[in-house]
DRENDO-1510 file (C-alpha; in Angstrom, 1 decimal, always signed):
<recs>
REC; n; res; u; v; w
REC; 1; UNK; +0.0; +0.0; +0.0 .
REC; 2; UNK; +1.1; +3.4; -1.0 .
REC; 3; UNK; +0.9; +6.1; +2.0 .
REC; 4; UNK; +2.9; +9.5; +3.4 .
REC; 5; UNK; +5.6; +7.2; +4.9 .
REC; 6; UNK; +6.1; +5.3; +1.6 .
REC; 7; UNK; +6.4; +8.1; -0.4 .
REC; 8; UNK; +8.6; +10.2; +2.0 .
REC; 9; UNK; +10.8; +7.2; +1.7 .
REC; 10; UNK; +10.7; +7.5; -2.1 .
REC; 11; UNK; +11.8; +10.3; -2.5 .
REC; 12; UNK; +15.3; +9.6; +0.1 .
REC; 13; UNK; +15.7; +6.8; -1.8 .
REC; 14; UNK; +15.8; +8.4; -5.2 .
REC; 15; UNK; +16.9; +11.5; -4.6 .
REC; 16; UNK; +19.1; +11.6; -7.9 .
REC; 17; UNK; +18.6; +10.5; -11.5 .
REC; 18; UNK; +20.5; +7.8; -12.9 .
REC; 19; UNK; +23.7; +7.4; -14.0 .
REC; 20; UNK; +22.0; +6.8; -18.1 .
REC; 21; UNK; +18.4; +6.5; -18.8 .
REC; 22; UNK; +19.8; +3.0; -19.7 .
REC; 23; UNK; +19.7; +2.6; -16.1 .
REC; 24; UNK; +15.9; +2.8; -15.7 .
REC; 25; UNK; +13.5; +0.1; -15.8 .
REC; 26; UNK; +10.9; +1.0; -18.8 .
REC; 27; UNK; +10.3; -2.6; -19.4 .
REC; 28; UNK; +7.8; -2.1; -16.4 .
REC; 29; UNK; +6.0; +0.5; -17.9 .
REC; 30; UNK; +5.0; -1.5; -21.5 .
REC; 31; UNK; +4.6; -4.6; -20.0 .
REC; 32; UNK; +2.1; -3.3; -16.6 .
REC; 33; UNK; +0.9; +0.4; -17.8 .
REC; 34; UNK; +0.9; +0.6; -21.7 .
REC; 35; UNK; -2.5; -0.8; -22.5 .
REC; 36; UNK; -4.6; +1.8; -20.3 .
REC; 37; UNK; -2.4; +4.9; -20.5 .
REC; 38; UNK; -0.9; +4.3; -24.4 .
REC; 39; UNK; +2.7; +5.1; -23.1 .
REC; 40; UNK; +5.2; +5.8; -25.4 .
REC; 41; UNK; +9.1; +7.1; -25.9 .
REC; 42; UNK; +10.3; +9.6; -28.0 .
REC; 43; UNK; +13.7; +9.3; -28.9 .
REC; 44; UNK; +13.6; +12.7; -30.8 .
REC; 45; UNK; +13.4; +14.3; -27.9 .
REC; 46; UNK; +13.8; +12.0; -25.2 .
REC; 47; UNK; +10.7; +12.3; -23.7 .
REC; 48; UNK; +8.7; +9.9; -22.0 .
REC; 49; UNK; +4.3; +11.0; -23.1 .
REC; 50; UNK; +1.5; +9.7; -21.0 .
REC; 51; UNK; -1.2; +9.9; -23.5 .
REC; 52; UNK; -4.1; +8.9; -20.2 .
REC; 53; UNK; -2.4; +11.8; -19.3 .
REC; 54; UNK; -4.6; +15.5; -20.8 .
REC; 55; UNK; -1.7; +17.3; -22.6 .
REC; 56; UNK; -2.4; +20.5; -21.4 .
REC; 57; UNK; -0.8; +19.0; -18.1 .
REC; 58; UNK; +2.9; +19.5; -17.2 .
REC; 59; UNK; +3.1; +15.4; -16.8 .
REC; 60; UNK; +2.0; +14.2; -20.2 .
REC; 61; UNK; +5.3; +15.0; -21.1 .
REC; 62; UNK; +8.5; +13.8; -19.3 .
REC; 63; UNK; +11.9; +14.7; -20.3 .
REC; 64; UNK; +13.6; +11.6; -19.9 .
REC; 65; UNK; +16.8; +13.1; -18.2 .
REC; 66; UNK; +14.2; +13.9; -15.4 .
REC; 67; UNK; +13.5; +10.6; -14.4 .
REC; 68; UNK; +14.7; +9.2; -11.0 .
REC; 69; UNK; +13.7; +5.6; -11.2 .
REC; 70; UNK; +10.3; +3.5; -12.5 .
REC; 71; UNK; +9.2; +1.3; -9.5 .
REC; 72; UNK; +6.5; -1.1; -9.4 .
REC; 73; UNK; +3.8; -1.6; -6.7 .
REC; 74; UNK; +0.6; -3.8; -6.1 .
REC; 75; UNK; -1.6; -1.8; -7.9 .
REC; 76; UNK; +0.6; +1.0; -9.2 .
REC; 77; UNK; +3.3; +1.9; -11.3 .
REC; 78; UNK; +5.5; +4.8; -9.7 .
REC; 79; UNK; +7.5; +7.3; -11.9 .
REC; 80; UNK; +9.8; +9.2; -9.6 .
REC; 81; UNK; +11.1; +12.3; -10.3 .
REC; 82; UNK; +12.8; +15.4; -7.7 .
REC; 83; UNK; +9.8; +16.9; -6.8 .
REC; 84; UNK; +7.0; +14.8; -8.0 .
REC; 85; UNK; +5.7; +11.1; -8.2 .
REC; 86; UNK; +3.2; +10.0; -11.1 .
REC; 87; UNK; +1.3; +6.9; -10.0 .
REC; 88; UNK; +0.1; +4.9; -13.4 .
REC; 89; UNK; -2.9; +2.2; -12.0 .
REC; 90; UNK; -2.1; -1.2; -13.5 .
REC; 91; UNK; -6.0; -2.0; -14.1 .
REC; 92; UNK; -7.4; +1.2; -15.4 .
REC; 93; UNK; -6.3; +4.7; -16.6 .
REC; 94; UNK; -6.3; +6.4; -13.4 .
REC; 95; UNK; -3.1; +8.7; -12.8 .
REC; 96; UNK; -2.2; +10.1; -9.4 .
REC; 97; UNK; +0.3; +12.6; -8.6 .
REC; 98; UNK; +2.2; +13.4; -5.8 .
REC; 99; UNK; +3.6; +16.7; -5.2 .
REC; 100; UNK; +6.8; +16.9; -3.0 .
REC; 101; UNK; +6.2; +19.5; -0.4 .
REC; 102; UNK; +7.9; +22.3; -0.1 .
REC; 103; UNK; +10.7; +22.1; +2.8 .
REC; 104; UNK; +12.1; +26.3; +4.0 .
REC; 105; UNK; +15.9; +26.2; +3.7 .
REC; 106; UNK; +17.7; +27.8; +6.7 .
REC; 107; UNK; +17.7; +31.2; +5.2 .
REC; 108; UNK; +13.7; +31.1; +4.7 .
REC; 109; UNK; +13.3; +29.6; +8.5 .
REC; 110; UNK; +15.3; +32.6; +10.0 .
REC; 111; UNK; +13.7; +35.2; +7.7 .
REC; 112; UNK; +10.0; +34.1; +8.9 .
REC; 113; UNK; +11.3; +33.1; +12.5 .
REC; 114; UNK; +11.7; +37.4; +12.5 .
REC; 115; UNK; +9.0; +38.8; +10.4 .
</recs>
């Protein structure tokens, strides 16, 4: 089951891309996601499009480099990326997204601590 603490763990784990794109495992996306969200590469310009996905939205388009790792759960199919995770349902074309919240660095904590 996916829930705050798995996804906090996520991200840690995959904090930075891959060495190569080689490195990432798309086989899990055309052999689990492909029928219900049509996925498909484009090596012209190395984007990964989610066509379940409305193309006005930022994530029906991936740039490949941007890609942290592909990971497969019970009912899901997680994209990771730095700030965001795109959950691809195995059964159907639902799409979640998770948005990374925003953390203050030091700076922004002692600014507000004062204002």
């Amino acid at each position: 089951m996916v829930n705050n603490k798995v996804i906090e763990e996520i991200y840690k784990r995959y904090d930075k891309r891959p060495k190569s794109t080689d490195c990432l495992d798309f086989g899990l996306l055309f052999e689990h996601v492909a029928e219900h969200h049509d996925i498909q590469v484009d090596m012209d310009s190395n984007e990964l499009i989610i066509r379940s996905i409305d193309p006005s939205s930022p994530f029906h388009r991936l740039p490949l480099s941007g890609i942290h790792a592909i990971i497969p759960f019970e009912e899901w199919i997680a994209i990771v990326m730095h700030s965001s995770i795109i959950f691809l349902n195995r059964q159907n074309t639902n799409v979640s997204v998770h948005l990374k919240p925003h953390k203050p660095n030091f700076w922004e904590r002692m600014t507000n601590a004062y204002a």
